[in-house]
PQR file of N, CA, C, O and H, with PARSE charges and radii, in Angstrom:
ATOM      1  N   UNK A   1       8.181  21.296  13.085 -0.4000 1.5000
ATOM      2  CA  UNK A   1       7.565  21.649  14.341 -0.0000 2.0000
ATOM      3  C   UNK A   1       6.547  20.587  14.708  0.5500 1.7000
ATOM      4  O   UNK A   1       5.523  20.592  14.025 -0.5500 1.4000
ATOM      5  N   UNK A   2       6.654  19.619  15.725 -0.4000 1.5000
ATOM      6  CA  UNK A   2       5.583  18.693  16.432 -0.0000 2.0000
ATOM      7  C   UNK A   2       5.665  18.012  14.876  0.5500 1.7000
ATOM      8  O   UNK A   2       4.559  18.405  14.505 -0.5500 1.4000
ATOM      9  H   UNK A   2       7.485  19.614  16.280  0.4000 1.0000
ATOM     10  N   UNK A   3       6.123  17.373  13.870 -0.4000 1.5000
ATOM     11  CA  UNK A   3       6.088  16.845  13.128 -0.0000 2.0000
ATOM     12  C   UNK A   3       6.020  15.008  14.011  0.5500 1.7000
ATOM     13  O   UNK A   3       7.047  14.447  14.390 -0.5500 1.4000
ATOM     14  H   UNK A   3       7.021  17.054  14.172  0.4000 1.0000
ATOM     15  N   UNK A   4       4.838  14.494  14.136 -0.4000 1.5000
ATOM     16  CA  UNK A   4       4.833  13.159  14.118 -0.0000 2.0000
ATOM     17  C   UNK A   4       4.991  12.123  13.501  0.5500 1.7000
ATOM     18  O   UNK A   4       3.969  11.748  12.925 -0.5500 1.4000
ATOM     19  H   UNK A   4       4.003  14.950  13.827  0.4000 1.0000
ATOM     20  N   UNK A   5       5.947  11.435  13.368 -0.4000 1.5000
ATOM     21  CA  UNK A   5       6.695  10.579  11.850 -0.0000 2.0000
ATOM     22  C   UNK A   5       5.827   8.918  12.392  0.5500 1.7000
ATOM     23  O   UNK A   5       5.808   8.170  11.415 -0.5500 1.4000
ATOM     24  H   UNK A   5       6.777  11.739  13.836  0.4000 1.0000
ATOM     25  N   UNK A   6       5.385   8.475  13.227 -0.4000 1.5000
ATOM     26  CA  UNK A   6       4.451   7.795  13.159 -0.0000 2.0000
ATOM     27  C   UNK A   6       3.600   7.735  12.809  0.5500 1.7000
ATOM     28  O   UNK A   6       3.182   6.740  12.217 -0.5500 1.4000
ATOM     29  H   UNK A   6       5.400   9.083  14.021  0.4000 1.0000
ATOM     30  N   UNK A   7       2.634   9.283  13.112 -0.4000 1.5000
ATOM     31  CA  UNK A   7       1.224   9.634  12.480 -0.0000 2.0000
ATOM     32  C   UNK A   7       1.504   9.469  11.125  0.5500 1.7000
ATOM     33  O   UNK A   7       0.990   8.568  10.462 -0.5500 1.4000
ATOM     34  H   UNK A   7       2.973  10.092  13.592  0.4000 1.0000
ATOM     35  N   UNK A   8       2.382  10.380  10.621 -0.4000 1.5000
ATOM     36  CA  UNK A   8       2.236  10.187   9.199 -0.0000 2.0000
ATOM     37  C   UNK A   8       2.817   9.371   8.267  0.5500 1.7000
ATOM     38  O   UNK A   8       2.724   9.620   7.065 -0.5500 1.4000
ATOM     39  H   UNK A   8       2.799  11.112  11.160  0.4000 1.0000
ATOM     40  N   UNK A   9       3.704   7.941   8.910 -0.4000 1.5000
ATOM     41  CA  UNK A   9       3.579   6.805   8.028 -0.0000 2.0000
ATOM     42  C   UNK A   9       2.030   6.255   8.430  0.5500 1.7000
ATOM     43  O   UNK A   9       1.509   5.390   7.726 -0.5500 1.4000
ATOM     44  H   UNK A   9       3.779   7.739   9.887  0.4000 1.0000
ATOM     45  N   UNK A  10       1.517   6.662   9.288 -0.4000 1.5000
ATOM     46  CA  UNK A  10       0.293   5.662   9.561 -0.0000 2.0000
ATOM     47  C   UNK A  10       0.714   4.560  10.493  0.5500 1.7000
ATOM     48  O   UNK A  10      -0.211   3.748  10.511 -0.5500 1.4000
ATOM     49  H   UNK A  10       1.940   7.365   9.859  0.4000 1.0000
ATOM     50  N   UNK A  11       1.546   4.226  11.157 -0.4000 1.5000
ATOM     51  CA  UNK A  11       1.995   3.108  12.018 -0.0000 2.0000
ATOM     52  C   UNK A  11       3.571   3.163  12.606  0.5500 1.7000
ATOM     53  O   UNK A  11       4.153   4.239  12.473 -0.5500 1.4000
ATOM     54  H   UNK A  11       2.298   4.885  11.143  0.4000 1.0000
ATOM     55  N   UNK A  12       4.004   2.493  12.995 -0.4000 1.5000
ATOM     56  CA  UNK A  12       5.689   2.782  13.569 -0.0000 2.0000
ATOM     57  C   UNK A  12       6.416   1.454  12.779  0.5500 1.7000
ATOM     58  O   UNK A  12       5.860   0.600  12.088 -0.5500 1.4000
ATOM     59  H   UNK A  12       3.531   1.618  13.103  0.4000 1.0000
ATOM     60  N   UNK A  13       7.267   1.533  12.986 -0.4000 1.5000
ATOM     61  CA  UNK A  13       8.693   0.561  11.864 -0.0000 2.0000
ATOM     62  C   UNK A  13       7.663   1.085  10.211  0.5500 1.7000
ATOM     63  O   UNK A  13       7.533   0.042   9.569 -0.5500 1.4000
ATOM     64  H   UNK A  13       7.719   2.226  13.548  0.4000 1.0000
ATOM     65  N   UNK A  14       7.216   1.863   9.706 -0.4000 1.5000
ATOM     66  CA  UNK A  14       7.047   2.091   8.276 -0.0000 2.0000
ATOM     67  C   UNK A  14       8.108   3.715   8.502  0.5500 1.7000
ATOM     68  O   UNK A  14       8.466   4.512   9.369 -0.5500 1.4000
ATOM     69  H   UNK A  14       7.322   2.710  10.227  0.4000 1.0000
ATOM     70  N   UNK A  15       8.306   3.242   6.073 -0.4000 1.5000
ATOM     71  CA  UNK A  15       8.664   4.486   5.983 -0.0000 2.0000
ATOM     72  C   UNK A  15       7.900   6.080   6.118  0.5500 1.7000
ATOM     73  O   UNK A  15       6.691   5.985   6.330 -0.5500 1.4000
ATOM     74  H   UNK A  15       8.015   2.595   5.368  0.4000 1.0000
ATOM     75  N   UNK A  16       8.299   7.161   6.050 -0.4000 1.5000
ATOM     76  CA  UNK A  16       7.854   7.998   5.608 -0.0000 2.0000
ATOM     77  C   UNK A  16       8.443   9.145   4.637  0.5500 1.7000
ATOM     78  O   UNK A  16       9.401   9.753   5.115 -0.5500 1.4000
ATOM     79  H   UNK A  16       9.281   7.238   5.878  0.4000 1.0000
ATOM     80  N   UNK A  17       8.116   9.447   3.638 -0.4000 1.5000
ATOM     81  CA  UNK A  17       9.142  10.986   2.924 -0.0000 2.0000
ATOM     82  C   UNK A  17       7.987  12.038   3.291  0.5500 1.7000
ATOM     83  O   UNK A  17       6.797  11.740   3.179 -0.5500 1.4000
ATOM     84  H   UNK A  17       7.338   8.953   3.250  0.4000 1.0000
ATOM     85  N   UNK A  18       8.315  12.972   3.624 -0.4000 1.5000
ATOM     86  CA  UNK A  18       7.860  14.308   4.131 -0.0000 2.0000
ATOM     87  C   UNK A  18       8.916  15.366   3.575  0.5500 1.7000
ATOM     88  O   UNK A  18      10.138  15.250   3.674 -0.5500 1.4000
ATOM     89  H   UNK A  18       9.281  13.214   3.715  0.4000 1.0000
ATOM     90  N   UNK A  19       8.328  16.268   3.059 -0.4000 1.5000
ATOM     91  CA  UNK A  19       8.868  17.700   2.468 -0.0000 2.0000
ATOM     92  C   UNK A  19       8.447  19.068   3.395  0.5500 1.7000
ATOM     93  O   UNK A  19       7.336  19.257   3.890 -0.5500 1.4000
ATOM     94  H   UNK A  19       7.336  16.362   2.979  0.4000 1.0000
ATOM     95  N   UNK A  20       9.714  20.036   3.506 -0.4000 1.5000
ATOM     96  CA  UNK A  20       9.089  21.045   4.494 -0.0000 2.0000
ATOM     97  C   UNK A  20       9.694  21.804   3.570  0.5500 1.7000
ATOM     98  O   UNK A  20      10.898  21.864   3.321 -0.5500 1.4000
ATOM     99  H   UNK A  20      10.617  19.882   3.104  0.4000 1.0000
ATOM    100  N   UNK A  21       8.471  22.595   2.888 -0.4000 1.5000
ATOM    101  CA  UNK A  21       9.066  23.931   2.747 -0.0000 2.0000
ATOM    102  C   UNK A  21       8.973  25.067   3.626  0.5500 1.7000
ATOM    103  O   UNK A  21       8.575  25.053   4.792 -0.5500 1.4000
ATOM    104  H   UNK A  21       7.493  22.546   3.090  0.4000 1.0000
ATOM    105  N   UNK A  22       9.512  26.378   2.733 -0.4000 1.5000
ATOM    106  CA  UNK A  22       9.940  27.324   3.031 -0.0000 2.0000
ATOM    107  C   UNK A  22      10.724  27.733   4.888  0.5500 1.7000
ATOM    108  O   UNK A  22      10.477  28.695   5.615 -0.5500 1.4000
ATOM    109  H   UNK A  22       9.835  26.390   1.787  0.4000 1.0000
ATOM    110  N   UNK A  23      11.788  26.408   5.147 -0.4000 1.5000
ATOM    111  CA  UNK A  23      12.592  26.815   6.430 -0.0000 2.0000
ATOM    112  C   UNK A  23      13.664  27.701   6.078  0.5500 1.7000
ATOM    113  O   UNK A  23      14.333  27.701   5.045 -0.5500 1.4000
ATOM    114  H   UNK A  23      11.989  25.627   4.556  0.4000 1.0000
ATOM    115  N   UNK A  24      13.718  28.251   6.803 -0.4000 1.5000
ATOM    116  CA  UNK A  24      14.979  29.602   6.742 -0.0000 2.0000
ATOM    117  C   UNK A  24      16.102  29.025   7.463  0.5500 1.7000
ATOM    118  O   UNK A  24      15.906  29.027   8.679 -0.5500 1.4000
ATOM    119  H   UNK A  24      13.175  28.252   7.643  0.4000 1.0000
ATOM    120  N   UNK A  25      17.458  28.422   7.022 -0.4000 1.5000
ATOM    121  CA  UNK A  25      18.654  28.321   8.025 -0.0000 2.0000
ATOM    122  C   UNK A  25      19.695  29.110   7.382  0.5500 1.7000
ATOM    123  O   UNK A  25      20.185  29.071   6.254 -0.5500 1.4000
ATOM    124  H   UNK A  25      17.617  28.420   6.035  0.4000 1.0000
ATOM    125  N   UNK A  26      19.905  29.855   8.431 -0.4000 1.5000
ATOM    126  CA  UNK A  26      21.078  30.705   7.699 -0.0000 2.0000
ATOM    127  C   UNK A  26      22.582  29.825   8.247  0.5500 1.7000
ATOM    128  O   UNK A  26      23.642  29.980   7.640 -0.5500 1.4000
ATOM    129  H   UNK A  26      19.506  29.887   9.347  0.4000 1.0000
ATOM    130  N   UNK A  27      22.500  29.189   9.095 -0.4000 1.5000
ATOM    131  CA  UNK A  27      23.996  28.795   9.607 -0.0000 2.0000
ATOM    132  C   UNK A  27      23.818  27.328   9.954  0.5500 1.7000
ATOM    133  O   UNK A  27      24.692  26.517   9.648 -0.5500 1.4000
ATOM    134  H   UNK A  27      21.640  29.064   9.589  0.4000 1.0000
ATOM    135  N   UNK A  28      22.912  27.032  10.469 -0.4000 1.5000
ATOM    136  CA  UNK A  28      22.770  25.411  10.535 -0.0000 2.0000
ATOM    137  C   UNK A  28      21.147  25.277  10.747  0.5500 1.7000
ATOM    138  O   UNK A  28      20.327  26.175  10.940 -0.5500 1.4000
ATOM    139  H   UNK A  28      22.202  27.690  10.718  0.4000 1.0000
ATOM    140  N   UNK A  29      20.963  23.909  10.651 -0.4000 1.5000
ATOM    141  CA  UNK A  29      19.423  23.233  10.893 -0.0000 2.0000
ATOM    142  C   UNK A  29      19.897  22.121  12.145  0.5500 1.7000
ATOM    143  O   UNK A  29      20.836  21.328  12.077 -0.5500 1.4000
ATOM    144  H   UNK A  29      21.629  23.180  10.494  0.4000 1.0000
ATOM    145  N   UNK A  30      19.019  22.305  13.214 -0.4000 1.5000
ATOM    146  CA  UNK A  30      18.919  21.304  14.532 -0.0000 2.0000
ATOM    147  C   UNK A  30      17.649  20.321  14.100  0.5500 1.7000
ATOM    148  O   UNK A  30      16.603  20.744  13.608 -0.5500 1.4000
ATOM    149  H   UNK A  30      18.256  22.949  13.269  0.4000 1.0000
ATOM    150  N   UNK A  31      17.819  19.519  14.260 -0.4000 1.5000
ATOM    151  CA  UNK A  31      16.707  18.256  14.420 -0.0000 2.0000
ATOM    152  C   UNK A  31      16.526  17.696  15.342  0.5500 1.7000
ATOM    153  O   UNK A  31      17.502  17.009  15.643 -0.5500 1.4000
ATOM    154  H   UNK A  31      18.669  19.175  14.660  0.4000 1.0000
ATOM    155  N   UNK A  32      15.320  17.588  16.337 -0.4000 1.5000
ATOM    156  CA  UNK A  32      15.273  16.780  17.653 -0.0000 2.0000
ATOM    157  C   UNK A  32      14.124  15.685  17.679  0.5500 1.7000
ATOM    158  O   UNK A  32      12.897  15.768  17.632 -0.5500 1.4000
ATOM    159  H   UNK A  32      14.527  18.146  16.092  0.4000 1.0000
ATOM    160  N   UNK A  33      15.041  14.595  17.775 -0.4000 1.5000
ATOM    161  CA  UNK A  33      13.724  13.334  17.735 -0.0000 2.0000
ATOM    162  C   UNK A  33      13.371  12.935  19.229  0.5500 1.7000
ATOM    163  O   UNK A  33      14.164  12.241  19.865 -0.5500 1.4000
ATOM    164  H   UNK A  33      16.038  14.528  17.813  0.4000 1.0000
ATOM    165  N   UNK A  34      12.284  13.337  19.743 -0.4000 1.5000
ATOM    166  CA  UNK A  34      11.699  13.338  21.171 -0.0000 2.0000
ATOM    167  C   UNK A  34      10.813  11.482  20.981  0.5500 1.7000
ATOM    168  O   UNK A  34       9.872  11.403  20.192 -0.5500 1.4000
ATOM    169  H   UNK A  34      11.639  13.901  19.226  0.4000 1.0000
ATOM    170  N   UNK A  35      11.168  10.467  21.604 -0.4000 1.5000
ATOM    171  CA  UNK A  35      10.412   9.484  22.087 -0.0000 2.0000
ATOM    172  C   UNK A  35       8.834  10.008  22.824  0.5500 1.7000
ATOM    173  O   UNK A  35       8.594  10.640  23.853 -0.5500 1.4000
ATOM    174  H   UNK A  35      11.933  10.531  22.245  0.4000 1.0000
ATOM    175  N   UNK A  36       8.160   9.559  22.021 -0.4000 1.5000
ATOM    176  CA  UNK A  36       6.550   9.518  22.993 -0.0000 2.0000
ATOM    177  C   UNK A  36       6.780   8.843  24.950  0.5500 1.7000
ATOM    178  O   UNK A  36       6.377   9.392  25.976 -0.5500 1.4000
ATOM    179  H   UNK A  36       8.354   9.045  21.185  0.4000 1.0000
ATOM    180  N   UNK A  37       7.490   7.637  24.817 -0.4000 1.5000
ATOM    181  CA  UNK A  37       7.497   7.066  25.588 -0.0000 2.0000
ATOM    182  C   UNK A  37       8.451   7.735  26.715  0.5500 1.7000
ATOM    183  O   UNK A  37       9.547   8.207  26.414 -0.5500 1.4000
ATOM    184  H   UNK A  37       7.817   7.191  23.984  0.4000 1.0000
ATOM    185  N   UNK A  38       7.872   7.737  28.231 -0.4000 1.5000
ATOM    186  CA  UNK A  38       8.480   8.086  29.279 -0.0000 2.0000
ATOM    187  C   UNK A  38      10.109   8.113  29.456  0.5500 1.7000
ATOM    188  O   UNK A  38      11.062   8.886  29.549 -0.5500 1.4000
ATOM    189  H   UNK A  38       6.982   7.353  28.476  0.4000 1.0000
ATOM    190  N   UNK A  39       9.716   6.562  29.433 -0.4000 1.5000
ATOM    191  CA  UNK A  39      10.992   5.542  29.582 -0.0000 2.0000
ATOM    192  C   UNK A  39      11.611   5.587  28.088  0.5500 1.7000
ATOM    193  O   UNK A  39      10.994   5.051  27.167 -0.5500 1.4000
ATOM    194  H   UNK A  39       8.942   5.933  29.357  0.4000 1.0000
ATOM    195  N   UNK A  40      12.997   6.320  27.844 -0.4000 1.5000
ATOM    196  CA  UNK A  40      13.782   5.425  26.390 -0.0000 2.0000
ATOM    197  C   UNK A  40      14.357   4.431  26.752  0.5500 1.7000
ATOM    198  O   UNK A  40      15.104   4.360  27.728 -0.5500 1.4000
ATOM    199  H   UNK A  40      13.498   6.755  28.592  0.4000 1.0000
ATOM    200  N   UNK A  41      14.021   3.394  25.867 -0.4000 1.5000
ATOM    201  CA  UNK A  41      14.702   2.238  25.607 -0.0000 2.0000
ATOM    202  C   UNK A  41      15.119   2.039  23.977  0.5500 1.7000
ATOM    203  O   UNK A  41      14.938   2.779  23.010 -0.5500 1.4000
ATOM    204  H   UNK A  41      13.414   3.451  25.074  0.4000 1.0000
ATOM    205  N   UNK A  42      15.778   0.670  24.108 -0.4000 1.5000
ATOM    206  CA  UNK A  42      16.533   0.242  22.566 -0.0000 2.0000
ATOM    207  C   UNK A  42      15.081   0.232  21.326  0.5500 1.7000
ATOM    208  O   UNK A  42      15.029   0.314  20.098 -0.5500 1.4000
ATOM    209  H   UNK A  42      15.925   0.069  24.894  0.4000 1.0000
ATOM    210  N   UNK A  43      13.957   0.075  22.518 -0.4000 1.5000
ATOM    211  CA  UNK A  43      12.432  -0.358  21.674 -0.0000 2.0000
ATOM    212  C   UNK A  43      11.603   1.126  21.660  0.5500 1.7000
ATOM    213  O   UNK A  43      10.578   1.182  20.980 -0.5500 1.4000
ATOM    214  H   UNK A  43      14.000   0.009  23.515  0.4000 1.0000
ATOM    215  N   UNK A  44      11.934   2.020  22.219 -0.4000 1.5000
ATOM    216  CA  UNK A  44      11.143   3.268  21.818 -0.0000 2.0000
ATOM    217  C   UNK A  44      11.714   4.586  21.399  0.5500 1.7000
ATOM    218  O   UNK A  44      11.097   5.573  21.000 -0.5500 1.4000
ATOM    219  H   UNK A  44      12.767   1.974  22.771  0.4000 1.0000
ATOM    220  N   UNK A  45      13.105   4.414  21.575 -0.4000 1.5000
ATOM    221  CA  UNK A  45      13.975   5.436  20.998 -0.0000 2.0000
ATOM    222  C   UNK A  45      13.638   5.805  19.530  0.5500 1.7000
ATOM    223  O   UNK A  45      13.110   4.996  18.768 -0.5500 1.4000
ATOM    224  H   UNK A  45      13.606   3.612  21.900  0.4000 1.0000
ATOM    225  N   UNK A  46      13.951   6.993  19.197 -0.4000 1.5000
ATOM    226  CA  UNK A  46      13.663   7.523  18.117 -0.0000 2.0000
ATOM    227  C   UNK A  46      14.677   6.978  16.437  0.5500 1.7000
ATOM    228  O   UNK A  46      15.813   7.415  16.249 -0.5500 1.4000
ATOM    229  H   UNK A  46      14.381   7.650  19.817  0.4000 1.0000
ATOM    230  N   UNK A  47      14.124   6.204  15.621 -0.4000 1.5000
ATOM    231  CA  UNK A  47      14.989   5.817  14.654 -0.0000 2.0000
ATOM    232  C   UNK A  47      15.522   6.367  13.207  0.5500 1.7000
ATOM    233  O   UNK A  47      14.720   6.190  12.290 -0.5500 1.4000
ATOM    234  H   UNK A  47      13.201   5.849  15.773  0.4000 1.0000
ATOM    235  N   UNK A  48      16.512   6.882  12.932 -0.4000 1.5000
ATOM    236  CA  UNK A  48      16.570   8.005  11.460 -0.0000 2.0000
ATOM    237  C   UNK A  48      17.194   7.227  10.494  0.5500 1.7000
ATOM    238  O   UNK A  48      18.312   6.786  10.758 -0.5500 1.4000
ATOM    239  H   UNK A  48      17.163   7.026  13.677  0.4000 1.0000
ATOM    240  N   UNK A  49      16.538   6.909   9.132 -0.4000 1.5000
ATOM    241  CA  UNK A  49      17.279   5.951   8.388 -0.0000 2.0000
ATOM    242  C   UNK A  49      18.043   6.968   7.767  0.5500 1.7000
ATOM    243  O   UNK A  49      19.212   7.159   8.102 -0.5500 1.4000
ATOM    244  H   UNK A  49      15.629   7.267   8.918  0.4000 1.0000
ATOM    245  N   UNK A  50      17.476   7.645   6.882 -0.4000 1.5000
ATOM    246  CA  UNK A  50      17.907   8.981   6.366 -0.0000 2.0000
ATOM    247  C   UNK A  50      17.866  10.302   6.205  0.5500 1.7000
ATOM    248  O   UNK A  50      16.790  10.170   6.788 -0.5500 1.4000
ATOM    249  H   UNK A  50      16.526   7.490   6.610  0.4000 1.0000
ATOM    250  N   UNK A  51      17.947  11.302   6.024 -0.4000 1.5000
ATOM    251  CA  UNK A  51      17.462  12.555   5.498 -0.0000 2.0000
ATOM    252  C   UNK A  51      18.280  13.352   4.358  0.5500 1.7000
ATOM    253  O   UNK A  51      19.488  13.575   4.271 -0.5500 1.4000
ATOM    254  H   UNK A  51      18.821  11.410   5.551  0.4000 1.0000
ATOM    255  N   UNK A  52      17.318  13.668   3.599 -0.4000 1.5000
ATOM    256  CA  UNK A  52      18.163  15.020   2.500 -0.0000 2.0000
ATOM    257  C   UNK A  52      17.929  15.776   2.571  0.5500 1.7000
ATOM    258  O   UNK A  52      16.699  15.764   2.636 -0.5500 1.4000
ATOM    259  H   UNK A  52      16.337  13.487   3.669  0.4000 1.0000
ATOM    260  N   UNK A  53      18.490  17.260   2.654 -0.4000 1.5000
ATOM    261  CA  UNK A  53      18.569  18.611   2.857 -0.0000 2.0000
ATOM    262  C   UNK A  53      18.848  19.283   1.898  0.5500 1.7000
ATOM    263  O   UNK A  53      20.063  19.479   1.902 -0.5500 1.4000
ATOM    264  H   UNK A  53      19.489  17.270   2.601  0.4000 1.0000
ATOM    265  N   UNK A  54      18.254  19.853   0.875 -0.4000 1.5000
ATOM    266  CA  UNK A  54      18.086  20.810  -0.457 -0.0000 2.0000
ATOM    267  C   UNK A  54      18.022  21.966  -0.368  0.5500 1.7000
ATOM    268  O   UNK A  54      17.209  22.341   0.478 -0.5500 1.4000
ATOM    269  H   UNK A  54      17.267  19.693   0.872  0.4000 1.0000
ATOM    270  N   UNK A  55      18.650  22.885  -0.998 -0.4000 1.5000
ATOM    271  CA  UNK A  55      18.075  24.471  -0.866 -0.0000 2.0000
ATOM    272  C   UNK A  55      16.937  24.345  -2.031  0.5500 1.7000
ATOM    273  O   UNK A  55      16.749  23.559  -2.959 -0.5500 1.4000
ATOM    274  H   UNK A  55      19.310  22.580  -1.685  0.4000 1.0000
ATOM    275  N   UNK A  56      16.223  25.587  -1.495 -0.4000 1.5000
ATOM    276  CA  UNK A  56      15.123  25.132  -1.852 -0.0000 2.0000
ATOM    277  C   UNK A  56      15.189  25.551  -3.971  0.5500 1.7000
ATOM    278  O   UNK A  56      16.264  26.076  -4.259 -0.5500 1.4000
ATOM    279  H   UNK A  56      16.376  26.226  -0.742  0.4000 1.0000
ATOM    280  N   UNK A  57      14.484  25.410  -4.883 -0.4000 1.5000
ATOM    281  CA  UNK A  57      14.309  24.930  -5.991 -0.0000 2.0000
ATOM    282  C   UNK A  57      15.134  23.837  -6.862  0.5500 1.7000
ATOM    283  O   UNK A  57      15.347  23.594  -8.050 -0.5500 1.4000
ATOM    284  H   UNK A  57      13.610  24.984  -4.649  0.4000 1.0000
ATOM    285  N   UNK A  58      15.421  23.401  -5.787 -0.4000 1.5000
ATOM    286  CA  UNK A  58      16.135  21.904  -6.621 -0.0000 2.0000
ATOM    287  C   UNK A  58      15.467  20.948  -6.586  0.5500 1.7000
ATOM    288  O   UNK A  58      15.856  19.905  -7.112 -0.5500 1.4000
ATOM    289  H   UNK A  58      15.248  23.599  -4.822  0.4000 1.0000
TER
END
C-alpha cells in the first residue's frame, strides 16, 4: 500500500529488498507500479527487476 521503492532505496536506479508480511491472497496478488511523474516516459516509467512471492513461513 503507497509503498515508495525510491524512498526506500534512498535514491532512484538503486536496489531495494522489502518484505511484506502478513498479505492475505486467496486467488491472486495485483501489483501496480504508478510513475510519480505526470508525463510517462522511457525515463520515468516504473522499473521491476524482480520479485519473489512466498507463502508465508518459508
Amino acid at each position: 500500500e503507497d509503498f515508495d521503492v525510491v524512498r526506500a532505496a534512498r535514491g532512484s536506479r538503486r536496489a531495494v529488498v522489502k518484505e511484506f508480511d502478513g498479505v492475505v491472497a486467496r486467488r491472486a496478488i495485483t501489483l501496480e507500479f504508478t510513475p510519480k511523474a505526470a508525463e510517462v516516459t522511457e525515463r520515468t516509467a516504473p522499473i521491476l527487476s524482480a520479485i519473489e512471492i512466498l507463502p508465508s513461513g518459508e
